[in-house]
N, C-alpha and C positions, 0 to 999 in steps of 0.2 A: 580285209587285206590292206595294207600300206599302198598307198601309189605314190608318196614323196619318193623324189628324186631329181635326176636331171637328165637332159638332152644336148646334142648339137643339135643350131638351129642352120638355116639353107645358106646361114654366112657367115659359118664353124665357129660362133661362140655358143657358149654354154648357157642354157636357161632353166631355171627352176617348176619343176613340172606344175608346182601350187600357185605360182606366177608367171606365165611365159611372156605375158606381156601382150598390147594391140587388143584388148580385149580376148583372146586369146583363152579358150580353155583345153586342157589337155585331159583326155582321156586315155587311160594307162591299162594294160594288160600285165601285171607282174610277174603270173606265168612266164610269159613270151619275152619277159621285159620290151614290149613293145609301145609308141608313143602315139596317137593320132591328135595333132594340134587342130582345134576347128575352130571357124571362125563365129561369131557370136549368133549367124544364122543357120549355122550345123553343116557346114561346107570343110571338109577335110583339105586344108593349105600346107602340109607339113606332117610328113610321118619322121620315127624317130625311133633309136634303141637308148631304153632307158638302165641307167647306172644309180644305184643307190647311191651311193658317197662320193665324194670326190676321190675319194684313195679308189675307188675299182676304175674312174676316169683316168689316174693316173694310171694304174696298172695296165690297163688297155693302150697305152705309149698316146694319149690323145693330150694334146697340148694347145688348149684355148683357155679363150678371158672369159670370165663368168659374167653373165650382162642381167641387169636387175630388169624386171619387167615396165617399169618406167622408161627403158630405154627401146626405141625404132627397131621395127627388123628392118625397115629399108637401110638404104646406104646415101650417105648424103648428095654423091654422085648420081644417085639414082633418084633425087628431087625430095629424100626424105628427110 
């Protein structure tokens, strides 16, 4: 089954379920359309409803920036 897609991540941009970034891997439920982000050590940091396309993102009225996995989850305010 497909698991590409996408999420919002804990500071409402968008991230790629095949790159979420941080080392970062996501494992997907496509049934459920559901997201569980874990950290490289199997530590669940981030769950998530996953959207295949950006059009069903859009349709769902959600309006964020797509952030490549190269980019921080933190916030620069937040020492990141």
């Amino acid at each position: 089954m497909d698991t590409r897609g996408y999420f919002v991540d804990w500071n409402g941009a968008l991230r790629s379920t095949s790159d979420p970034g941080e080392d970062f891997v996501c494992e997907v439920d496509a049934v459920s359309r559901y997201v569980a982000v874990m950290s490289p050590k199997g530590m669940l940091v981030h769950e998530a409803t996953l959207y295949r396309t950006l059009e069903d993102i859009a349709k769902a009225g959600i309006k964020a920036t797509f952030l490549p996995g190269s980019v921080s989850w933190g916030k620069p305010d937040e020492g990141f």
